[in-house]
Backbone and ligand atoms as CSV (ligand in chain L), in Angstrom:
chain,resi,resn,atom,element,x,y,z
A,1,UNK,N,N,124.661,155.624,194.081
A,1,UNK,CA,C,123.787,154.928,193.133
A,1,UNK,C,C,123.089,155.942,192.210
A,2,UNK,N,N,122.986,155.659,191.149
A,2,UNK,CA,C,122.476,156.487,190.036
A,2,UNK,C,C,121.233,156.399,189.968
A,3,UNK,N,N,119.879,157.387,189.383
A,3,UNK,CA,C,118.792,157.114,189.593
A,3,UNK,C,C,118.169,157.937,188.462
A,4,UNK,N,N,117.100,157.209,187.770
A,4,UNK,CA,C,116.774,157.729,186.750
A,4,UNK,C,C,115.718,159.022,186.868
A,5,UNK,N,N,116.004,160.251,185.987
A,5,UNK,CA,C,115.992,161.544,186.124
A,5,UNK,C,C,114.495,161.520,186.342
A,6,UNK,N,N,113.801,160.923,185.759
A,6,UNK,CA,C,112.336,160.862,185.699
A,6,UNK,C,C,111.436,160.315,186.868
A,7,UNK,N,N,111.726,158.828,186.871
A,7,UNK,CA,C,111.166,158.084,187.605
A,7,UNK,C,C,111.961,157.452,189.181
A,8,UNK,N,N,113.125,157.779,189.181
A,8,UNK,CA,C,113.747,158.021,189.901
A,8,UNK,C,C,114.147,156.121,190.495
A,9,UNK,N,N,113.998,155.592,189.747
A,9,UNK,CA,C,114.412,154.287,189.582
A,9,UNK,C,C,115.955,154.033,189.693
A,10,UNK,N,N,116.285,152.776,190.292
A,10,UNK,CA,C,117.971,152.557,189.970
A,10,UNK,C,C,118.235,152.307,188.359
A,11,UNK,N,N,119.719,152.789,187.746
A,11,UNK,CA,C,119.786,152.493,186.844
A,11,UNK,C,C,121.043,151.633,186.656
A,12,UNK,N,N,120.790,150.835,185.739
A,12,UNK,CA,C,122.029,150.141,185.322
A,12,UNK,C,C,122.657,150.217,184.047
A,13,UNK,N,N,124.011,150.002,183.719
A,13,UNK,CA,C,124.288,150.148,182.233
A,13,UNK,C,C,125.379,151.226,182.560
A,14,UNK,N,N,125.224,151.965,181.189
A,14,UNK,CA,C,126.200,152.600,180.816
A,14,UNK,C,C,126.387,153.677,181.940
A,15,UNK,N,N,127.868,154.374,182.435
A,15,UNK,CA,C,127.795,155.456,183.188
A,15,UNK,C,C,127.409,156.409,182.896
A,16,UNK,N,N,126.996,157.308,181.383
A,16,UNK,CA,C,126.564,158.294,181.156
A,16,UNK,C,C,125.006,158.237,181.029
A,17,UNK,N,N,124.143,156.657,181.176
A,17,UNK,CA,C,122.935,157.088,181.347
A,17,UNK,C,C,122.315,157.776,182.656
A,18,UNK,N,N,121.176,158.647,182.062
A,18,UNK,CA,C,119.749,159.082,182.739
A,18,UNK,C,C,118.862,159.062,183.189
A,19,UNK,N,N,118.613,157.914,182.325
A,19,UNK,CA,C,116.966,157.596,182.468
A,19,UNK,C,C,116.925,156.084,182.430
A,20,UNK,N,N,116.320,155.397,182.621
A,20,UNK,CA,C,115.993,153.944,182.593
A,20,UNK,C,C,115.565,153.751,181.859
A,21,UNK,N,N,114.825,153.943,180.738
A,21,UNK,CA,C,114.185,153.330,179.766
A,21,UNK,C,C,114.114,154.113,178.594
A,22,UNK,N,N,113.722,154.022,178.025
A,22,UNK,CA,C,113.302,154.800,176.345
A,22,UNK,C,C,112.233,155.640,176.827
A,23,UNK,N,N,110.922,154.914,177.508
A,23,UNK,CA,C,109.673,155.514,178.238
A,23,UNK,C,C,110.142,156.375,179.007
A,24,UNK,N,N,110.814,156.741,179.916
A,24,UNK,CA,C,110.898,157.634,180.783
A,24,UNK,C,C,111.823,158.646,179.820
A,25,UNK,N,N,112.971,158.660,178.982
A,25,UNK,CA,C,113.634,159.294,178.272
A,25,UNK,C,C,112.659,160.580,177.642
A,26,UNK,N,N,111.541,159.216,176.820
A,26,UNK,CA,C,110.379,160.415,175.838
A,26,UNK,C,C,109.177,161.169,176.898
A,27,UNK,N,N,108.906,160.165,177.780
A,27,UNK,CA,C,108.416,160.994,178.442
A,27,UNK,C,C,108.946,162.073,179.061
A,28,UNK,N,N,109.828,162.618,179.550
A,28,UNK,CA,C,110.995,163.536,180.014
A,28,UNK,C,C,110.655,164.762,178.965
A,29,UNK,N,N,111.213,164.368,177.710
A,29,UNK,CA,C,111.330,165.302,177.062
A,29,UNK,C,C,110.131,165.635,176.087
A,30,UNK,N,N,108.571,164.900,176.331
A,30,UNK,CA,C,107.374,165.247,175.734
A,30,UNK,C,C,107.317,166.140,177.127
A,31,UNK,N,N,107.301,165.910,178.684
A,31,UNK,CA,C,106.698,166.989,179.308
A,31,UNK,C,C,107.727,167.932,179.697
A,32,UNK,N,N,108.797,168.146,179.167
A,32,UNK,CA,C,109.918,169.631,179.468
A,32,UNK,C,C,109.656,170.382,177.827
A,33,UNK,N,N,108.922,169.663,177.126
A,33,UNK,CA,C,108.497,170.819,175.527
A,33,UNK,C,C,107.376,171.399,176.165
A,34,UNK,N,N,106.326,170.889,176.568
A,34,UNK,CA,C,104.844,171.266,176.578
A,34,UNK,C,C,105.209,172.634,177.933
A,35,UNK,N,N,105.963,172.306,178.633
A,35,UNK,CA,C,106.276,172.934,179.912
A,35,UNK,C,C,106.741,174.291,179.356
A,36,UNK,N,N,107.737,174.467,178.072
A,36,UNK,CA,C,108.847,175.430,177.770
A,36,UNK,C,C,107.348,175.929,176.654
A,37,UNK,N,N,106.625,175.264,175.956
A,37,UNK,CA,C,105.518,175.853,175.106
A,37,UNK,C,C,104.679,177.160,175.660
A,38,UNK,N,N,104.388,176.459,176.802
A,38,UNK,CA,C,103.489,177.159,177.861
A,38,UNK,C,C,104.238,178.222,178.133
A,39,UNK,N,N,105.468,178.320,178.175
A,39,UNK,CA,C,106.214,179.466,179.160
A,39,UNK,C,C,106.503,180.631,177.967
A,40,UNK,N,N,106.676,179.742,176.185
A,40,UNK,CA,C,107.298,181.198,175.431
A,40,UNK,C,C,106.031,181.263,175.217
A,41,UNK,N,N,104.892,180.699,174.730
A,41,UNK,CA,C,103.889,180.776,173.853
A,41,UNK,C,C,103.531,182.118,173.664
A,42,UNK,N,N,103.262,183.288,174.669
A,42,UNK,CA,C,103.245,184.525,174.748
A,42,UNK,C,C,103.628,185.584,173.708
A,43,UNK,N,N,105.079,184.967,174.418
A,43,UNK,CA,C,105.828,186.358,174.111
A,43,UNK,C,C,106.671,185.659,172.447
A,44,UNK,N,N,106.458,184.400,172.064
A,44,UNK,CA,C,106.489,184.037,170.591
A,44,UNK,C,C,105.476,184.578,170.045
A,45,UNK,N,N,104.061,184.614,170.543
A,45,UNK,CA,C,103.180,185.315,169.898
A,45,UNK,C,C,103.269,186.992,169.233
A,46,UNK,N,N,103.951,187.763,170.461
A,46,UNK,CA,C,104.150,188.954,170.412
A,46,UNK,C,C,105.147,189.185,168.912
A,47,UNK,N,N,106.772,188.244,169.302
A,47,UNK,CA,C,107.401,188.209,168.223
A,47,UNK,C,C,107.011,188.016,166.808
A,48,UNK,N,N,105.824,187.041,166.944
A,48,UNK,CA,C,105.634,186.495,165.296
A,48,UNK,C,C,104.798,187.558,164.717
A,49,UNK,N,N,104.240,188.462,165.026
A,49,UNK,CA,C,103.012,189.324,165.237
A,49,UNK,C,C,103.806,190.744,164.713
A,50,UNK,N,N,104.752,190.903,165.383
A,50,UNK,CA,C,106.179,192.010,164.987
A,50,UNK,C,C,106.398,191.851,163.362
A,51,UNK,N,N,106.853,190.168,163.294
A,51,UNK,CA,C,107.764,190.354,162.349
A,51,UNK,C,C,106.693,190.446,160.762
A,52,UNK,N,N,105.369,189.643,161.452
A,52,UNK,CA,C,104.296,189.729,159.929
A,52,UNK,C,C,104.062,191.594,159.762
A,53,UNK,N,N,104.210,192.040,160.830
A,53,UNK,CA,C,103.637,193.801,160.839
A,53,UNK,C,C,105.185,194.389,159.983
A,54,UNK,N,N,106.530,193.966,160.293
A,54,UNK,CA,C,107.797,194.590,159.679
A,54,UNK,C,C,107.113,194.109,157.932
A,55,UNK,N,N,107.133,192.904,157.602
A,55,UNK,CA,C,106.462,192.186,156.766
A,55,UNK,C,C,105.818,192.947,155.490
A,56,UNK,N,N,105.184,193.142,156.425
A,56,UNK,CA,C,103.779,193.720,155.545
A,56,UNK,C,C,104.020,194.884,155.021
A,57,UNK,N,N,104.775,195.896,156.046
A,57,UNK,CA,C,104.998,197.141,155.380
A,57,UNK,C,C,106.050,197.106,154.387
A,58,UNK,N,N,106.958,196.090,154.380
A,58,UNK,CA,C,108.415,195.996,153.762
A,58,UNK,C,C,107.990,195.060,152.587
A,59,UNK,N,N,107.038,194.614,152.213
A,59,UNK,CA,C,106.470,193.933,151.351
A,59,UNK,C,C,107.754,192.502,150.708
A,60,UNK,N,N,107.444,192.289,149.829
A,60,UNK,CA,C,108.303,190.931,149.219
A,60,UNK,C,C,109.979,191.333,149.252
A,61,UNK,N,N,110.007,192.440,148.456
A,61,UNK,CA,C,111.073,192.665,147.847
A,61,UNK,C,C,111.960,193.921,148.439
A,62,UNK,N,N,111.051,194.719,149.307
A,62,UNK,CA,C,112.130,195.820,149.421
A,62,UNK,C,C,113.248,195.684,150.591
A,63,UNK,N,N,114.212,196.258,150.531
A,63,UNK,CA,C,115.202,196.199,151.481
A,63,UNK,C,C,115.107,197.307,152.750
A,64,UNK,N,N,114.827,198.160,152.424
A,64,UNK,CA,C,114.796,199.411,153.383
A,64,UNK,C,C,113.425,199.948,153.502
A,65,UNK,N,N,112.974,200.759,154.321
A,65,UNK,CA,C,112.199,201.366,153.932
A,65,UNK,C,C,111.914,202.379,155.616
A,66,UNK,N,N,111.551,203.631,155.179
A,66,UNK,CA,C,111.470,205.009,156.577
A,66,UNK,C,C,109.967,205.226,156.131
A,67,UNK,N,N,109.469,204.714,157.709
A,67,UNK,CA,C,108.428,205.254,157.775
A,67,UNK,C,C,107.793,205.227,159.171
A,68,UNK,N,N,107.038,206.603,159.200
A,68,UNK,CA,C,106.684,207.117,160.243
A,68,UNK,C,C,105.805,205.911,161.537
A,69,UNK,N,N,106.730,206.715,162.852
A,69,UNK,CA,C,106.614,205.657,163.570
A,69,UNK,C,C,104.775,205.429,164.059
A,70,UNK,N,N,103.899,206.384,163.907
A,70,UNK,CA,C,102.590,206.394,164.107
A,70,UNK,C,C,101.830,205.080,163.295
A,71,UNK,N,N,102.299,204.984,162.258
A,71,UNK,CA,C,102.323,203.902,161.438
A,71,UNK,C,C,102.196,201.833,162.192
A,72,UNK,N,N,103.555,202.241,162.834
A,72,UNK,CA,C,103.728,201.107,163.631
A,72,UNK,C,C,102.716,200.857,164.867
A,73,UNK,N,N,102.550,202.182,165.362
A,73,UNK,CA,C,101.444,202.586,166.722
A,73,UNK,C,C,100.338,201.758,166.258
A,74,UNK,N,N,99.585,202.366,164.982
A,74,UNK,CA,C,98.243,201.872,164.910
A,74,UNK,C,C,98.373,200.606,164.476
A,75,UNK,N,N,99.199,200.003,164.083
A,75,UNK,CA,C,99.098,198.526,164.005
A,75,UNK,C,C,99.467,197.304,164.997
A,76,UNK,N,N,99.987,198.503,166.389
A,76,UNK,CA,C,100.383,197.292,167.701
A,76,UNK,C,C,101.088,197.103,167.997
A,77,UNK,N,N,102.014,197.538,166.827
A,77,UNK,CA,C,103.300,196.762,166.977
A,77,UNK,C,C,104.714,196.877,168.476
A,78,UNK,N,N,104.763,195.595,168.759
A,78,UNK,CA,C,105.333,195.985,170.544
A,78,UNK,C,C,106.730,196.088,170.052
A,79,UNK,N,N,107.468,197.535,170.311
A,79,UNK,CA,C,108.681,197.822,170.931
A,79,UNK,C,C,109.595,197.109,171.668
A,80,UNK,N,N,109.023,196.233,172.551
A,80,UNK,CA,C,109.676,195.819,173.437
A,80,UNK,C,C,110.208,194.120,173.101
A,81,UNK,N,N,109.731,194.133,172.020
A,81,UNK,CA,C,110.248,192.431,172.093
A,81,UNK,C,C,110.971,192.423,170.604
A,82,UNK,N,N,111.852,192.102,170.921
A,82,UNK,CA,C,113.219,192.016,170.051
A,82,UNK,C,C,113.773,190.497,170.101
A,83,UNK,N,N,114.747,190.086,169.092
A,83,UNK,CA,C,114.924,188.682,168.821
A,83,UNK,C,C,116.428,188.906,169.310
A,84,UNK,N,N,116.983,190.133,169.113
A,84,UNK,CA,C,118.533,190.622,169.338
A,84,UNK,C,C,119.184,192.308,168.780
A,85,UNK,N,N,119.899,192.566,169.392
A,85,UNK,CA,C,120.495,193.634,168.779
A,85,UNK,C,C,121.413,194.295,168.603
A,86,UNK,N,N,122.208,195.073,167.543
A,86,UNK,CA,C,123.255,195.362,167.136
A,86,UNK,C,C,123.301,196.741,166.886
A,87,UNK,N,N,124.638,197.026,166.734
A,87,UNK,CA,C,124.936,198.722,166.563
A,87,UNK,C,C,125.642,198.265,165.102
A,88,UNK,N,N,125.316,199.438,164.137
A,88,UNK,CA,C,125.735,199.311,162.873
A,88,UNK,C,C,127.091,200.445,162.538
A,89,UNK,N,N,127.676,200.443,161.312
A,89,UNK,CA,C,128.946,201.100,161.651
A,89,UNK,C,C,128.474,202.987,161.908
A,90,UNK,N,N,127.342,203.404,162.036
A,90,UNK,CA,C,126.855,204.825,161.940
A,90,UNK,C,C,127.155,204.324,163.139
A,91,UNK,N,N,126.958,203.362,164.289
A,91,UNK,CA,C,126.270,203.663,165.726
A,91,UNK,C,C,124.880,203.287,166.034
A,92,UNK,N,N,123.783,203.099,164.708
A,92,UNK,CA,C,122.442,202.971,165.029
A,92,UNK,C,C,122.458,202.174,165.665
A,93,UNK,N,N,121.417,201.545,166.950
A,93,UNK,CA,C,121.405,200.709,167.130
A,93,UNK,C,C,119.922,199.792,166.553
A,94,UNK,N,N,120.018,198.491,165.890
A,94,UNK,CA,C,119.311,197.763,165.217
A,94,UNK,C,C,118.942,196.685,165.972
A,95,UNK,N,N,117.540,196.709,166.300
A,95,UNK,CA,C,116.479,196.005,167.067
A,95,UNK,C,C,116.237,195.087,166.347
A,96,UNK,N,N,116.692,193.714,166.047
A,96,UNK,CA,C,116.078,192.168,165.410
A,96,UNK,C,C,114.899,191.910,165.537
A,97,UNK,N,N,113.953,191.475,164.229
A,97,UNK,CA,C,112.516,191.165,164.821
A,97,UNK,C,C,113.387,190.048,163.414
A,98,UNK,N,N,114.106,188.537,163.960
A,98,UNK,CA,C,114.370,187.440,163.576
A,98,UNK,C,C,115.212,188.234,162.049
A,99,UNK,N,N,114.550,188.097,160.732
A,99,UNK,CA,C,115.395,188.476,159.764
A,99,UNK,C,C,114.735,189.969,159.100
A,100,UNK,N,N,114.333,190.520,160.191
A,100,UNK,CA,C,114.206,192.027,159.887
A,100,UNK,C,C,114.900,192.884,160.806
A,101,UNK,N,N,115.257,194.242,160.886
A,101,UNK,CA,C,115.393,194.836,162.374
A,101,UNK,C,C,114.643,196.308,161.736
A,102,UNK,N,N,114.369,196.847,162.826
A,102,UNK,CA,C,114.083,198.440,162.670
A,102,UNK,C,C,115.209,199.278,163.612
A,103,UNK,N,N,115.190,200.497,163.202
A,103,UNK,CA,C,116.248,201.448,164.076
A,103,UNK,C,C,115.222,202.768,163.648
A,104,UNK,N,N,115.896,203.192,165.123
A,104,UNK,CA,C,115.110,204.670,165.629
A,104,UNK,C,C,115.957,205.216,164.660
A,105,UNK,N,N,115.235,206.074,163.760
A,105,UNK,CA,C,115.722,207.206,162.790
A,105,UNK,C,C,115.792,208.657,163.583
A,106,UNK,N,N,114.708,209.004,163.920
A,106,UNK,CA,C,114.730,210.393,164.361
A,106,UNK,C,C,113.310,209.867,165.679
A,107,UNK,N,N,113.050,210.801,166.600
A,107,UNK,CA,C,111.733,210.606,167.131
A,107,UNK,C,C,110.627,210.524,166.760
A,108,UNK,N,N,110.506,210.615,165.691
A,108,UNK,CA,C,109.162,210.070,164.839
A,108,UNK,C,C,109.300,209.235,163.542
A,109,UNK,N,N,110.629,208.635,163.349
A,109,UNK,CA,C,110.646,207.936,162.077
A,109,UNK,C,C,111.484,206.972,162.605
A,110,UNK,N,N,111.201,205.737,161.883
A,110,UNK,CA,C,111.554,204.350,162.153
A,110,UNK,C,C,112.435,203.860,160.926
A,111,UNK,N,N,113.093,202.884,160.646
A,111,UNK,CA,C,113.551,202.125,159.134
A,111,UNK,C,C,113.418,201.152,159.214
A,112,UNK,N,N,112.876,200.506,158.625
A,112,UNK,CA,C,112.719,199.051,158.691
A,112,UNK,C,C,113.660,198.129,157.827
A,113,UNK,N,N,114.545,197.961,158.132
A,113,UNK,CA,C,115.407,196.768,157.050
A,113,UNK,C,C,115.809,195.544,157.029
A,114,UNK,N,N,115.126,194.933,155.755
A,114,UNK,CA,C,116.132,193.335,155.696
A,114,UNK,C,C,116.839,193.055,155.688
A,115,UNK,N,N,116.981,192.454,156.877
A,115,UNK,CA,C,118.668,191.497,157.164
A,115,UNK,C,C,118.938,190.309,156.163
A,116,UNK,N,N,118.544,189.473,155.926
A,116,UNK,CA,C,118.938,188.624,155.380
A,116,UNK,C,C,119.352,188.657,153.888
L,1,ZN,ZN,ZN,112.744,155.913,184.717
């Protein structure tokens, strides 16, 4: 017997349903958002925080730009949280902060470039 995911009710109807009702459906998926909110909210914070700091230094228009990694220090910016990353045809490897990435230049210099 099939039983609905939520409320755990019998269900009837179609074989590929879930849930019993529309109510238990939205409710389901209003408390598995608020649940998954709670869990990135963090470390989305960290990310969005990255990419306004790549942002800011890379201003509207520029594409590239090397600059010293002390730079990034005093403004916070976390190392560790990346959106994804790639090796470019040099080998660099390019740290995603969403449609920016930076790559280690040398031990004290960074590049910051637009992807998109
Ligand atoms: Zn139900």
């Amino acid at each position: 017997m099939r039983k609905c995911k939520m409320c755990k009710e019998k269900i009837s109807g179609r074989i590929d349903k879930i849930f019993c009702s529309n109510y238990c459906k939205s409710d389901y998926h209003v408390k598995l958002r608020r649940v998954n909110s709670l869990a990135t909210y963090h470390i989305d914070k960290i990310l969005h925080r990255n990419r306004s700091i790549l942002l800011e230094i890379l201003g509207k228009s520029a594409q590239k730009k090397k600059i010293n990694k002390k730079i990034l220090d005093e403004k916070k910016f976390n190392f560790s949280y990346v959106t994804s990353f790639g090796l470019n045809s040099k080998n660099k490897m390019y740290h995603y902060v969403y449609d920016f990435a930076w790559i280690k230049f040398s031990s004290n210099e960074i590049l910051i470039v637009r992807v998109s």
